[in-house]
FIMARDO-293856 format. One record per residue: residue in three letters; x, z, y of N, C-alpha, C in turn. Coordinates in pm, whole numbers, plus 50000, padded with zeros to 5 digits. Layout:
residues N
ALAXZYXZYXZY...
END
This chain:
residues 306
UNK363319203676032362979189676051361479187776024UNK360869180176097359539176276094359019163375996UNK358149162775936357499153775903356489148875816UNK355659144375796354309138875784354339136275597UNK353129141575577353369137475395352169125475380UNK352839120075276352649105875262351719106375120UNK352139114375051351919107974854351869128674836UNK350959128574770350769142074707350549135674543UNK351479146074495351409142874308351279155774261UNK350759166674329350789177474290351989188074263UNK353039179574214353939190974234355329186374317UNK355719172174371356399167874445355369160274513UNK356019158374672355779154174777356339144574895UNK355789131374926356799121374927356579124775105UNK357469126575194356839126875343357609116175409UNK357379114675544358209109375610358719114775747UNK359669115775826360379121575843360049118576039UNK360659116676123360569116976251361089099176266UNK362259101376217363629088576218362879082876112UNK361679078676043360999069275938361899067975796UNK362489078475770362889080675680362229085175558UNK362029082075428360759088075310361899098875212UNK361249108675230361979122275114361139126975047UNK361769127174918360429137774826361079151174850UNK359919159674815360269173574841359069178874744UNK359879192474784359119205174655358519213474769UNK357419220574748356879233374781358119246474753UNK358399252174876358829264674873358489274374770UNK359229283574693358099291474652357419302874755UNK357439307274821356549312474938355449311574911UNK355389298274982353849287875022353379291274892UNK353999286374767353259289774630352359301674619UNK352939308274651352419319874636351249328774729UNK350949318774827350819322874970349119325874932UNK348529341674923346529346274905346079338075006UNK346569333875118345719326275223345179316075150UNK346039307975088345309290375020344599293474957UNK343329290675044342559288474873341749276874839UNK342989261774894342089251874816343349246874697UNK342629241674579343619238874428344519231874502UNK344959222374603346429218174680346629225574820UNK347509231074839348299238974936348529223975011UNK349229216874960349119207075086348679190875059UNK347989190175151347379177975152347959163275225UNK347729152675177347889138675243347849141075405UNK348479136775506348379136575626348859149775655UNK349059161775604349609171375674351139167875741UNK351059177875871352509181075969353259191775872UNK354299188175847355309198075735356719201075799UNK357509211475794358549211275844359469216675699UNK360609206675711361349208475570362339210775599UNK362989215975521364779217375513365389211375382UNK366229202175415367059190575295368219199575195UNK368299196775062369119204174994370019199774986UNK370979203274962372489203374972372739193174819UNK373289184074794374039175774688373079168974611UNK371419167374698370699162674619369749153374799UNK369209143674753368329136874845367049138674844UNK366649152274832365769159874811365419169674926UNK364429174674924363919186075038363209198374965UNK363009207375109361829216275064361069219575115UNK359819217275123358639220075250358629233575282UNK358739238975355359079254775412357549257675522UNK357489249175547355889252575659354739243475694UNK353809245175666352889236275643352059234375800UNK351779225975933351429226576025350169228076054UNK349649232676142347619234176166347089222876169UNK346149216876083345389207576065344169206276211UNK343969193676271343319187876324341679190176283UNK342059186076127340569182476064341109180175942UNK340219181275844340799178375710339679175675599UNK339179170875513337909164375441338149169975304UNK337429177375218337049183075139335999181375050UNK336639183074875335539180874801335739191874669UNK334739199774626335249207574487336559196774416UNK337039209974407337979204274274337979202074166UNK338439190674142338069181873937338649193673890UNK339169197973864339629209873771339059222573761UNK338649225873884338049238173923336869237374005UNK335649233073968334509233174008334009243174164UNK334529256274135334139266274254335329265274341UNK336619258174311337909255774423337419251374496UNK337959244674634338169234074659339039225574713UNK339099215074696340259205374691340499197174837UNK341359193174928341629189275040342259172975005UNK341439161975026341839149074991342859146675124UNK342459149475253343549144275364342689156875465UNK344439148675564343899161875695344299151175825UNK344069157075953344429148376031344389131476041UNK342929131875987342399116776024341289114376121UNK341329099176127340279094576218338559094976206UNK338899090676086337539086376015337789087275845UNK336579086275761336359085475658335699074675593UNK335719063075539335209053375489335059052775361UNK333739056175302333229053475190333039038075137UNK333839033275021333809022274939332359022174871UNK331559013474890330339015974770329699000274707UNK329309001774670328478984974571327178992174521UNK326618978274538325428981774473325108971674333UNK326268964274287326198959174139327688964274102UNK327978964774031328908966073858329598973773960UNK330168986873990329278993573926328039001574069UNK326429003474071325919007174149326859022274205UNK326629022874330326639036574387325489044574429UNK325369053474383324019059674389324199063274501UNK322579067974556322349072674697322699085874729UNK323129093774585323069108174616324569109774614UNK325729100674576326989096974615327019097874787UNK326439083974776326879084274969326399094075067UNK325199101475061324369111875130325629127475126UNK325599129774992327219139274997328249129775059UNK328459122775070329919118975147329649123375306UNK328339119175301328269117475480327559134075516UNK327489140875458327219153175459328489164075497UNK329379156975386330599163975406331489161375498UNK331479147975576332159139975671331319146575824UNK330879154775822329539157575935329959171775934UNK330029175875794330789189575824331679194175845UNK332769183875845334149186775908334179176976028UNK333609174876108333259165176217334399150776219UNK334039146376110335149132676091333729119676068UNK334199113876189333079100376170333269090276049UNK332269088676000332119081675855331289068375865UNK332259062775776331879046875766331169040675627UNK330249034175590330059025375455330229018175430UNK331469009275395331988997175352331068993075201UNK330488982875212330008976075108330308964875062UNK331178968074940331778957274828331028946674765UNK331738936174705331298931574623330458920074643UNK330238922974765328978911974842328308900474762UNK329558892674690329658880674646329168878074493UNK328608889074438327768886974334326838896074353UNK326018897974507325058903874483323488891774479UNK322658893974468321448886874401320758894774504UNK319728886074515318598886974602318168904274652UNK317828909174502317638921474518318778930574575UNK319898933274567320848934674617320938934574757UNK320728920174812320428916274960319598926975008UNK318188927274974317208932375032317698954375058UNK318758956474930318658971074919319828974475039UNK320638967775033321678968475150320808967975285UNK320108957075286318748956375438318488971875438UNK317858974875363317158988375390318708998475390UNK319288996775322320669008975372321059007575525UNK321168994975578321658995975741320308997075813UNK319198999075779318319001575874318309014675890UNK318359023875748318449039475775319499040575824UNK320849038175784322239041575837322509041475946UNK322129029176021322569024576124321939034676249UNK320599030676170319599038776314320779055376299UNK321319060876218321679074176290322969071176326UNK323509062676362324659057076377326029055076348UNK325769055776228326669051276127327189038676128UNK328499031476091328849021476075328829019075955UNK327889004075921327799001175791329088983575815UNK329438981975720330258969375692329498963375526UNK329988948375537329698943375435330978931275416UNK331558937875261333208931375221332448923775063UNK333868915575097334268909874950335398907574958UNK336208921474849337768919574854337798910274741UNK337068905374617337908898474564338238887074631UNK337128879774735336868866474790337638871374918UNK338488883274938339488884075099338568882975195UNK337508884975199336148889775295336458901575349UNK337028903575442337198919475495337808920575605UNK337188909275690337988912975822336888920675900UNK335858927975875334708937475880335688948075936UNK336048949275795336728961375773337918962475848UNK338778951675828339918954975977340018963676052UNK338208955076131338188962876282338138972876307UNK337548978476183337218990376228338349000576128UNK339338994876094340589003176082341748999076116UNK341228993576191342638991876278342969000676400UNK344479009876387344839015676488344419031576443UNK343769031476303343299048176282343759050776192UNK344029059076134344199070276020342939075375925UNK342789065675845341309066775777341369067675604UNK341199077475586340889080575462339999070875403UNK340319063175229339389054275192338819061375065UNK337559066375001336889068874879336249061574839UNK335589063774707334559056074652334619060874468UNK333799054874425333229057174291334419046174228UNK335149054874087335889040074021335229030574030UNK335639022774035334949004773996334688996774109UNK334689005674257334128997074362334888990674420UNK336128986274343337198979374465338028981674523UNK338528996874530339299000174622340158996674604UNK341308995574461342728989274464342688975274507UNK341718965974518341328952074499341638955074678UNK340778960274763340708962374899341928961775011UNK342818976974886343918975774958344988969474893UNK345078955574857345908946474786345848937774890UNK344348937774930344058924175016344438932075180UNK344578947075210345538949475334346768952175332UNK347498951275163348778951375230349018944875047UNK349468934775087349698923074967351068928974891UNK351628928574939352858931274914353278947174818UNK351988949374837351788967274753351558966974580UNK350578958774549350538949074455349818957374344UNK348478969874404347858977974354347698978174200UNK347638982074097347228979673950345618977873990UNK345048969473900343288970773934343268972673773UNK341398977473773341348975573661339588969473674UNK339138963673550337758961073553336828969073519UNK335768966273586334328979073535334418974473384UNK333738988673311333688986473182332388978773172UNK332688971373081330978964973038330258972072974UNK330298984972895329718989372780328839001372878UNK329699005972968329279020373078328369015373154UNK329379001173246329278994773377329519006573479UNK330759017173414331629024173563332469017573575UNK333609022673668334929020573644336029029373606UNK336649021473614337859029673505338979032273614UNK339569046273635340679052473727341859041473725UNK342469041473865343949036073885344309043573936UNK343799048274035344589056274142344799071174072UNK346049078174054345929092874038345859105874082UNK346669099774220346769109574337346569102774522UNK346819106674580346469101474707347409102974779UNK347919088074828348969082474887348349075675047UNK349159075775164348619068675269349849058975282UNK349309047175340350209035975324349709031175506UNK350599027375543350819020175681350189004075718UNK349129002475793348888990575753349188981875917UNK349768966775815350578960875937349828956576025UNK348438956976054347888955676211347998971976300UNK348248977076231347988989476314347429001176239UNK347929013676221347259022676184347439024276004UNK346569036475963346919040675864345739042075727UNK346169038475612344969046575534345909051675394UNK344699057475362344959067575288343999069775124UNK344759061075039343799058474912343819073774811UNK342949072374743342179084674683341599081274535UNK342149088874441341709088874346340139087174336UNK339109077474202338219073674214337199082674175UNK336279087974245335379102074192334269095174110UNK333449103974004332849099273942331469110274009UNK331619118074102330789127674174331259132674252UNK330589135774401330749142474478330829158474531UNK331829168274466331189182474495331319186374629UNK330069193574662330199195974826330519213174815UNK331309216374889331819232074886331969235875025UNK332399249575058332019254975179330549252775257UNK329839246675242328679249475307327199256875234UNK327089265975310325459274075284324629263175277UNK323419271275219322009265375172321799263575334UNK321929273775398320599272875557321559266375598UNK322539261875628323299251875672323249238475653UNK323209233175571322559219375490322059208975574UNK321129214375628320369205075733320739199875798UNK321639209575855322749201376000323259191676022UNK323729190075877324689183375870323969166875775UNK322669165575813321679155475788321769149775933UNK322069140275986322189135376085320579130076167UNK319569125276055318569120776129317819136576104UNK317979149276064317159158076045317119167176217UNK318649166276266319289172576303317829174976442UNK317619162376523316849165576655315489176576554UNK315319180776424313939191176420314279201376361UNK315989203176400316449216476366315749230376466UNK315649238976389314829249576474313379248376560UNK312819237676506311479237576558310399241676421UNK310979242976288309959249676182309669261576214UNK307969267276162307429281676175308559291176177UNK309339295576073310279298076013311779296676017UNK312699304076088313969305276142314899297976005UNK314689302875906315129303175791314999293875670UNK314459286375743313079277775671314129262875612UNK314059265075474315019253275380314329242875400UNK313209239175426312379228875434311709221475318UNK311639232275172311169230975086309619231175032UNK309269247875011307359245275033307459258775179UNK307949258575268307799268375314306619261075456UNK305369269575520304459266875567305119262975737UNK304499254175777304779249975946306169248475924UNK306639232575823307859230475807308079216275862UNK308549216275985308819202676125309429191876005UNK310389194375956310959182675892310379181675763UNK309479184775726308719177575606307499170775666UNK307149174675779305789167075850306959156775909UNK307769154475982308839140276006308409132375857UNK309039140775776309529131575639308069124475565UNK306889129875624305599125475579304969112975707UNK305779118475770305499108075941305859097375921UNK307059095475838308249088175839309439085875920UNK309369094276034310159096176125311709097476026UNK311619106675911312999107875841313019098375716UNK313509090975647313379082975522313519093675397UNK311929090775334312069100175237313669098275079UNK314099090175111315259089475019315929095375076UNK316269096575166317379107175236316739121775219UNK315819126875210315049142375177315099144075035UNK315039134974995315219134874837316689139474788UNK317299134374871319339136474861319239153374899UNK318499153974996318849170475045318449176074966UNK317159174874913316399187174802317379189274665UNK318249176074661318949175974518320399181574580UNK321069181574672322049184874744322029203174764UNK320919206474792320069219974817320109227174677UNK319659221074591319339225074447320509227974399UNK322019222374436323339220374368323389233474411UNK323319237274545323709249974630323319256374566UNK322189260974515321779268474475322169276174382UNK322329265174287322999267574116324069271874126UNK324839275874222326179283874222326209297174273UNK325049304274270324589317174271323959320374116
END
């Protein structure tokens, strides 16, 4: 029997079925055991699973795990050099972010969209909170959709507490979209206000930190009644980027990408190395030096794991 997993808790698995039926199920031991996996979950949110139901119990057992489409990846909280598979077989990726209580740093969203580029899943920036942002605020979001946009990114601007989010709708409606973000930015608040009836736990930024504080524990996708799907995610407090090389890096910089292979130098990180195209851009201004700033610190992470 076929069907789609819904809720990963690490060691049971809630799927759903062909006939819209919901079963938890266990991992085979097989699969357990299986040298191929090597990210800390064998199976992820959105995977195709084929199970077989146990006998005197309303229970299953996942017996085969199906070939992923696409699937989005971040080191694993537990295991730093793992890595961990948040969903597979989605549309898009939409990053939750604010820039008050609590800020999202730039070197947050630059890894998101780094990693969303490297598994070729188009990525979105939903921006929270709208409704207590202050002047300054205004102006830093201006400058986020002028860089963003120009590489064509979809930026949005929400306020779930104020039910401000028909932004966001549109552009999930009818897809299968993974939602992240930093604790504190809203996300249970977000998806309360797309499916009411779910009735998320929230919690408030701390005042003493000004992070936020975890609700979510594991990552569940929930059906939403205009159409289409998402898929909430425990709240990261950092982004680890895994599987990709140092000389790789670049690529996956979206405004770097048209001065790939035009440096002196085949090899060329774009650090102090001589007749380097994208540091004369980044002095041109052709590239926004906050975004070079993300790579050199993105670059530097790479590094440190040699």
């Amino acid at each position: 029997m076929e069907a789609i997993v819904y809720k990963s808790t690490g060691s049971w698995y809630l799927v759903r079925t062909e006939n819209g039926k919901f079963i938890n199920c266990r991992l085979a031991g097989k699969l357990k055991l299986d040298k191929n996996i090597s990210s800390s979950n064998p199976i992820a949110v959105g995977d195709s699973v084929k199970i077989i139901p146990e006998k005197k119990q309303d229970t299953a057992v996942i017996t085969e795990i199906g070939e992923r489409e696409n699937y989005i990846v971040r080191s694993s909280p537990q295991q730093r050099v793992r890595r961990h598979v948040l969903a597979s077989n989605i549309d898009q990726a939409v990053l939750l972010a604010t820039l008050r209580f609590p800020v999202t740093s730039r070197g947050l969203i630059d890894r998101f969209l780094v990693t969303a580029a490297a598994y070729h899943i188009p990525a979105v920036i939903a921006f929270n909170k709208t409704d207590c942002y202050r002047e300054k605020e205004w102006e830093k979001l201006e400058a986020f959709r002028l860089v963003y946009q120009a590489m064509g990114y979809n930026i949005c601007q929400i306020s779930a507490q104020n039910g401000m989010i028909d932004e966001l709708k549109v552009l999930l409606k009818g897809k299968k979209t993974l939602l992240a973000g930093h604790s504190g930015v809203g996300k249970s608040t977000v998806i309360n206000r797309l499916l009411p009836e779910r009735k998320i736990k929230t919690q408030s930024v701390s005042e003493w930190s000004g992070k936020g504080l975890h609700t979510t524990t594991y990552a569940e996708m929930f059906e939403l009644p205009f159409g289409g799907n998402i898929i909430d995610t425990p709240g990261i407090r950092e982004w680890g980027i895994v599987d990709i090389e140092e000389a790789e890096l670049s690529h996956y910089f979206i405004d770097m990408q048209p001065f790939i292979g035009e440096c002196k130098f085949n090899d060329c990180l774009h650090v102090d190395e001589p007749g380097c195209v994208i540091k004369k851009a980044v002095a041109e201004g052709q590239i926004d030096f906050d975004r070079f700033e993300s790579y050199l610190s993105i670059l530097a992470s790479l590094q440190e794991r040699h």
